[in-house]
N, C-alpha and C positions, 0 to 999 in steps of 0.2 A: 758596564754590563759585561756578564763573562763572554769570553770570543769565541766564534763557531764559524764557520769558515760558510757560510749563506749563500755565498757564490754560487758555489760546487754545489747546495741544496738544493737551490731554488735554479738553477739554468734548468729545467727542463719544467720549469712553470713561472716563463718569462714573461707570457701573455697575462698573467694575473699580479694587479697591483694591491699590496705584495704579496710578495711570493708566502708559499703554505709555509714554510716553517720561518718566514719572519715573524709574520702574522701570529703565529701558533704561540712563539717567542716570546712576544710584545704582550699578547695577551696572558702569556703564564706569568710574565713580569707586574703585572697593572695587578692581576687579580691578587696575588700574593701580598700587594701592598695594600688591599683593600683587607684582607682576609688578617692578613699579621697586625695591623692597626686595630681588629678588631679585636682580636684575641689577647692583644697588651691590653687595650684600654678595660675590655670587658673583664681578662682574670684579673688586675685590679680593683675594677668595680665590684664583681662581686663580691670581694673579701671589705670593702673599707664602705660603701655606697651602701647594697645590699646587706652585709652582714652576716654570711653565709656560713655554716660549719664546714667542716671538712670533709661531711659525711654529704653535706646539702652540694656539696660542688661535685662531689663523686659521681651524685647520685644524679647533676647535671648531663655529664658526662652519659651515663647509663641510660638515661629517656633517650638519648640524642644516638646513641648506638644501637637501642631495639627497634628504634624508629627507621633507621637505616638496614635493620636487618630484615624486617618486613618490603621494605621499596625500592631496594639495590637491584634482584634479581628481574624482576618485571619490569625496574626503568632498565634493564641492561637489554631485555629483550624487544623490547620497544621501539632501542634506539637500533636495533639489527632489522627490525623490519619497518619502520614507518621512515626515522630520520637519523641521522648520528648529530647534525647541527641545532633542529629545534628544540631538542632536549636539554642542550647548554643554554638556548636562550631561557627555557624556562626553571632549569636550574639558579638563575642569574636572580629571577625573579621572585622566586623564593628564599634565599641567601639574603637578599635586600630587605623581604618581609621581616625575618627575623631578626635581621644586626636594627633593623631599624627602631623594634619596636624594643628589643633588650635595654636601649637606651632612654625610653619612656618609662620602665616599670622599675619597681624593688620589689614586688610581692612574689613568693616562691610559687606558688602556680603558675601566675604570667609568666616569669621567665623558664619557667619548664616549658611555655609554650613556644617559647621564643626558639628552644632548642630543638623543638619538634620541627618548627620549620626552617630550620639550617640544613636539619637531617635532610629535608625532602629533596633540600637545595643539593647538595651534595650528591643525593641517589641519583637525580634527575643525572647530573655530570657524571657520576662515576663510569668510566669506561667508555663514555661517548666520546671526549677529547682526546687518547687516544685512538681509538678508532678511527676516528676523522684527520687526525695528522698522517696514519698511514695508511690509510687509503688516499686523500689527496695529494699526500706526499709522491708516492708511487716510487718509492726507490728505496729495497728491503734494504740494499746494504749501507744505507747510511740513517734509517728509522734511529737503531738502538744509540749512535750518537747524538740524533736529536734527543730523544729522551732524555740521554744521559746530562746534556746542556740544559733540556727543560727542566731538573731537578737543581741545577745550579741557579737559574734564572729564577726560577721559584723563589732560593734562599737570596737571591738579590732585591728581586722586589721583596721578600718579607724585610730585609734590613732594613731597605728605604720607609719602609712600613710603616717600623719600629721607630723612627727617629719622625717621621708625619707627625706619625697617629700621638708619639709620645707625647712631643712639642704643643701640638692641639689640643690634646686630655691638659698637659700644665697650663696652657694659656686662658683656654675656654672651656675645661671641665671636662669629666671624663664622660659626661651624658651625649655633652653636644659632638664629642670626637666620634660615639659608639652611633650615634643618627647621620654623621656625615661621611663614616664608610660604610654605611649600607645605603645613602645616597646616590654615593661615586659607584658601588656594584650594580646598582641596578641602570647606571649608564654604560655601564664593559656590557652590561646584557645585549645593549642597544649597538656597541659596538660589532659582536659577533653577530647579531643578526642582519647586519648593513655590507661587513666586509669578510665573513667564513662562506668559501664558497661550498658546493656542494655537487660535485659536477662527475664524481666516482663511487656513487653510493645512487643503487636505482631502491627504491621503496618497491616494498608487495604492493599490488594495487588491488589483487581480489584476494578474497577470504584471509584476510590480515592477522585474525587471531588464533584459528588455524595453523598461519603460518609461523607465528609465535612461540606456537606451543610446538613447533616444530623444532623452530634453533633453539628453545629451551633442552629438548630431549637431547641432542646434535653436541650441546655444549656440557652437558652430565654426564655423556658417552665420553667426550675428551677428556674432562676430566678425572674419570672415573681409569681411562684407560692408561693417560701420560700419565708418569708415574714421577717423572719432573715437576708436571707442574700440581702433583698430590703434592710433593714434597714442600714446594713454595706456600701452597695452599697451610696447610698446617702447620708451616715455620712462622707463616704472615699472623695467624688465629694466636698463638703461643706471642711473638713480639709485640703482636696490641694489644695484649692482655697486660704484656709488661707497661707498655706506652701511659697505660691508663694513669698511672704514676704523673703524668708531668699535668693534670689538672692541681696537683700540691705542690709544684714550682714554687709558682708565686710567696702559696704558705708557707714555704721550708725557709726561702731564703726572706719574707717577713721576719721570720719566727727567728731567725740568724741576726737581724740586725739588719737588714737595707740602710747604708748611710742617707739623710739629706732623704728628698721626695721619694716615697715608694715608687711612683712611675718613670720619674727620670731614671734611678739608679736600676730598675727592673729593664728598661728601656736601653740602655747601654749594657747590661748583659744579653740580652738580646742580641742585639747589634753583633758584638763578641760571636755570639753565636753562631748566627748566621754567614759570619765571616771564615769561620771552622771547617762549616758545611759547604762552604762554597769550596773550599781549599780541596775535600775530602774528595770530593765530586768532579773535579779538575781530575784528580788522580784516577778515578774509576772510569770517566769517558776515556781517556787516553788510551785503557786499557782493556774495554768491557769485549770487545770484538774477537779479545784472546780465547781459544779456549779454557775452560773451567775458571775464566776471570770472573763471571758473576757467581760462583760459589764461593771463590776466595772473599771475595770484596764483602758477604754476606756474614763469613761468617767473622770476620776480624771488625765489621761491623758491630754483630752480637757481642764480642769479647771488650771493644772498647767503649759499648753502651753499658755490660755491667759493673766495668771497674767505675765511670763516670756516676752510677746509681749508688753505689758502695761508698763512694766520695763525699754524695748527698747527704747519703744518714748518715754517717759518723766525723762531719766537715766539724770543728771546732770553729768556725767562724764562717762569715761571707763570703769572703772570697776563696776559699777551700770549695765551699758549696756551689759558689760561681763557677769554676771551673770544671766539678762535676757536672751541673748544667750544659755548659759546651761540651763533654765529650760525650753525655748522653743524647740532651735535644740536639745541639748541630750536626754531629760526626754520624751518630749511629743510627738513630732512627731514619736520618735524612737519607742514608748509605741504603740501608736495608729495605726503604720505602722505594726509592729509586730503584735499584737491583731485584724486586722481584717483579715490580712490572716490565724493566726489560726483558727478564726471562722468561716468561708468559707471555708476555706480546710476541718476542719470536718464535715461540710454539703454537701459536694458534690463526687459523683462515682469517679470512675478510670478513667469510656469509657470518659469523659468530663471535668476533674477535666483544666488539661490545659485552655479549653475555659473559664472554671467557672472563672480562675485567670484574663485570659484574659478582663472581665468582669470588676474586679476588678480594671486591671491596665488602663482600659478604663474609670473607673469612674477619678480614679487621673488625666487623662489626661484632660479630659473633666472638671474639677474644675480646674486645671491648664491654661485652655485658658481663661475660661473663670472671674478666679479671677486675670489671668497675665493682663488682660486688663482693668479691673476695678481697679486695680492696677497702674496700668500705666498714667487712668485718673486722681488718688485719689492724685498718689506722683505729678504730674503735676498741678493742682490747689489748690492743701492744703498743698502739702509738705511731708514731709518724717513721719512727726510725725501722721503724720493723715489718713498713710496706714499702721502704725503699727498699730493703736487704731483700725481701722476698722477691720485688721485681728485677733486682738483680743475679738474681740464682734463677730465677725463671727466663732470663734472655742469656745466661749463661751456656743453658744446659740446649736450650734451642742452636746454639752456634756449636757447640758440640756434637749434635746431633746432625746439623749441616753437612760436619766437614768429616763424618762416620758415615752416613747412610748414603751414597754414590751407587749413582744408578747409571747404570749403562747404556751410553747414547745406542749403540747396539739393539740391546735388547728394544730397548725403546722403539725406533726405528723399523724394527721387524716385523712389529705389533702397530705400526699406523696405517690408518686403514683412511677411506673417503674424510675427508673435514680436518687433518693434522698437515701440519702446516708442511712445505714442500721450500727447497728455493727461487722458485719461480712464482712465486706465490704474490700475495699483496694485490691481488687485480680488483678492478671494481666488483661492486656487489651486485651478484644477479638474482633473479627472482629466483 
C-alpha cells in the first residue's frame, strides 16, 4: 500500500476505530479493486462477449455521462443538506445494480441500462467522499495530502483489481468475474454504512429543499466568482472530453495484436499502468502544498497524456501502444484527475464543499457527452487513429492554456466574499 504517515492523520481522532483517514484510505483501496476488476473484465466483455462496435461502446460511455449530467448537481446538494455518508451508501448500491446485471446481459439496450445505473452510482458519490474525509478529518493542513494519497491508493487498489478480476475473468469467465464485483461493491456499501462516522456534518432538519436550493445558488455564486476554480472547471470539461478516448483502449491495443489471452495480456498492461500512476502521484503529494504546485503538476500532466495519446495512434505495434497507454491512462489522466480536486476542495466552505465537487464532476460529464460524440463522429469517418490524435491536441492545448491563463491569488482574494474558503476553515457544517 502506498505510505502516508496516518499517525500524524488520525491523532486527533484517536477515539474512532479507525481513524478517518485510514478508513477513508482502505475504503478508496477496496473500492478501486472492485471498480478496476470491473472495468477490465467488462471493456473486454464487451468487445469479444457482446460484440460491440466502436461507435456502440462510445456511445456506452455517452448514456453513462448524460446520465451523470442530469444527477451530479442535485446528489451534490443533497449531500450538503441531508447527509455526506448516506449518499455513499446509496451510491454503493446502485454501482452493485449495474456491475451486477452488465454481467447477465449481451443485449445493447440492457447494457445501456446497466450504464445508466453506474451513473447514478457514481452521482450519488460524487463529491460526497470528499466532503466527508474533510470535514471529519478536521485538519485543513493536511486534507490535500490525504487526497493526494487517496489518488495513489486508488491506482493501488485498481492494480490489485486488475490481476483479481483478471485471474477470475480467465479462470471462471468474464460473466462470472463482472457479477462477483458488483457482489463485493455492494458489501464496501455495507461497509461504509457500519464504520464512516458522521459526527461533523449537522443535516437541515426544517424546510430541507428550501435549504437546497439555497447551497445550490451559494455554490454558482463561488463558482461564478473564483476564477481558479472557473479555470479547473473548464480545464476538467476539455480533459474528459479528451478521456473519452480510453473507452477504445482495449480496441486499439486488440486491433495492435494483444499476445496470448486478451484479458491476461490487457490485465498486465493494466497493472503497468497503475504502477505509473502510483509513482506520478508519489511525486505530486510530496509536493502539492507548494505554491503554484497543483498548476504545474496539471499542466505537465496535460503534456504527458497527449504525447502518451499520439503514441496510441501511430504505435506500429503492442507494445509501442502499451506504453502510450501508461502515459496516458496512469500518469496523466490520474495526475490531472487528482490535481483538480485538490485545488477546488481548498477553495471551497464546509456548508457547500459537496455541491462545489458536484460542480466538478458535472464539468467531466458534460466534456464526456460532449467529446463521446465527437468522438464517435471522428472514429467513424477517419478511423481510430484520427480520434486519438484529435484527443491528443485537445488535452494539449488545455495544458497550454493552464500554464498561460494565471490568475492572481490577489485578485482572487479581494473578490471573496461570505462562503470562499478562509484558513481556518473546514469546521463542521451548520444549519
Amino acid at each position: 500500500m502506498p505510505a502516508l504517515n496516518l499517525r500524524i492523520l488520525t491523532r486527533r481522532n484517536h477515539d474512532k476505530e479507525p481513524g478517518v483517514a485510514t478508513a477513508f484510505l482502505r475504503w478508496t483501496c477496496a473500492r478501486a479493486v472492485f471498480h478496476r476488476g470491473y472495468v477490465l473484465t467488462s471493456g473486454i466483455y464487451f468487445v469479444v462477449n457482446a460484440r460491440l462496435s466502436a461507435s456502440q461502446i462510445i456511445g456506452l460511455g455517452t448514456v453513462m455521462a448524460v446520465t451523470l449530467s442530469v444527477s451530479d448537481i442535485p446528489a451534490g446538494a443533497w449531500s450538503d443538506t441531508f447527509s455526506r455518508k448516506w449518499p455513499l451508501v446509496a451510491g454503493h448500491g446502485f454501482l452493485a445494480a449495474g456491475m451486477v446485471m452488465t454481467g447477465l446481459v449481451t443485449a445493447y439496450p440492457l447494457i445501456l441500462c446497466t450504464q445508466v445505473l453506474w451513473a447514478l452510482g457514481w452521482a450519488c458519490s460524487g463529491g460526497a467522499d470528499v466532503a466527508w474525509v474533510t470535514d471529519e478529518l478536521g485538519q485543513p493542513g493536511q486534507i490535500a495530502r490525504v487526497l493526494a494519497a487517496r489518488a495513489r491508493w486508488d491506482l493501488t487498489g485498481g492494480g490489485t483489481g486488475v490481476i483479481a478480476f483478471g485471474l477470475l475473468g480467465w479462470a471462471a469467465g468474464l460473466p462470472a468475474a463482472i457479477v462477483a464485483s458488483g457482489a463485493a461493491m455492494a458489501l464496501l456499501g455495507v461497509f461504509v454504512a457500519v464504520r464512516f462516522p458522521e459526527d461533523n456534518f449537522t443535516p437541515v432538519q426544517v424546510r430541507r429543499w428550501a435549504a437546497t436550493l439555497r447551497v445550490l445558488k451559494r455554490g454558482a455564486a463561488l463558482a461564478r466568482r473564483d476564477r481558479e476554480i472557473l479555470l479547473v472547471l473548464a480545464a476538467t470539461m476539455a480533459v474528459n472530453g479528451a478521456d473519452m478516448i480510453s473507452w477504445l483502449f482495449a480496441r486499439r491495443l486488440v486491433d495492435l495484436g494483444l499476445p496470448g489471452d486478451p484479458v491476461v495480456s490487457y490485465a498486465a498492461i493494466g497493472i503497468l499502468s497503475s504502477a505509473a500512476g502510483v509513482i506520478a502521484l508519489r511525486l505530486v503529494e510530496a509536493r502539492i502544498e507548494r505554491a503554484a504546485a497543483a498548476r504545474r503538476a496539471y499542466v505537465v500532466g496535460c503534456l504527458v497524456g497527449a504525447a502518451g495519446l499520439v503514441m496510441l495512434a501511430l504505435a506500429p505495434d503492442v507494445i509501442v501502444g502499451g506504453f502510450g497507454l501508461l502515459l496516458a491512462s496512469g500518469v496523466a489522466f490520474s495526475v490531472t484527475r487528482a490535481v483538480s480536486v485538490i485545488w477546488v476542495n481548498r477553495r471551497t466552505p464546509s456548508e457547500i464543499r459537496a455541491t462545489i465537487h458536484s460542480f466538478l464532476s458535472q464539468a467531466e460529464t458534460v466534456g464526456e457527452v460532449v467529446g463521446g460524440l465527437a468522438l464517435v463522429v471522428t472514429a467513424q469517418a477517419a478511423g481510430l487513429s484520427a480520434a486519438f490524435i484529435a484527443s491528443a491536441v485537445l488535452i494539449a492545448c488545455v495544458g497550454a492554456l493552464v500554464a498561460i491563463l494565471r490568475v492572481s491569488s490577489k485578485t482572487v482574494d479581494a473578490r471573496r466574499g461570505p462562503g470562499c474558503q478562509r484558513p481556518t476553515e473546514n469546521t463542521a457544517h451548520s444549519k
